[in-house]
C-alpha positions, 0 to 999 in steps of 0.5 A: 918028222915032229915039229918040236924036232924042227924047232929045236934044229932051228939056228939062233942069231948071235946078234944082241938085241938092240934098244933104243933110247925114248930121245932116238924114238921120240926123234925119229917120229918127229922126222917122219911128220915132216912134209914129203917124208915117208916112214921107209926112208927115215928107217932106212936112213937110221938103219932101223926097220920100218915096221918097228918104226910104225910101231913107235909111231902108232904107241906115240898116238895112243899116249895120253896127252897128258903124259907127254912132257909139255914144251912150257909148263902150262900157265892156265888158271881157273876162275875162284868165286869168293862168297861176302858171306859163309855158306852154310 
């Protein structure tokens, strides 16, 4: 039997694909850094795979911080140095 054969044979899932929402992943995450929540049972609960879950969670670490949106804007200013005179 050739194998292309058996990949043509194959059945298809009539089901679409689902996409998910950043605010769904981004809250997901955040229940699973509760204390005494494990990953599997919050993606039972929202009838999503754990692994995909896991995924979500290891993309959200390797996000610069600096992209995340911040919870207030950021009030920090640095120092200015005034010189009496021009520098030349």
């Amino acid at each position: 039997m050739n194998l292309q054969t058996v990949i043509h044979e194959e059945q298809r899932s009539t089901r679409p694909r689902r996409t998910f929402t950043t605010e769904f992943k981004q809250h997901l995450i955040e229940l699973c850094q509760q204390p005494d929540t494990s990953v599997a049972k919050v993606a039972m609960q929202h009838q999503v795979n754990a692994n995909l879950l896991h995924k979500w969670i290891r993309q959200s670490r390797s996000i610069v911080p600096a992209l995340k949106s911040l919870p207030s804007p950021q009030h920090d200013f640095l120092p200015v140095i005034l010189h009496p005179n021009p520098v030349k």
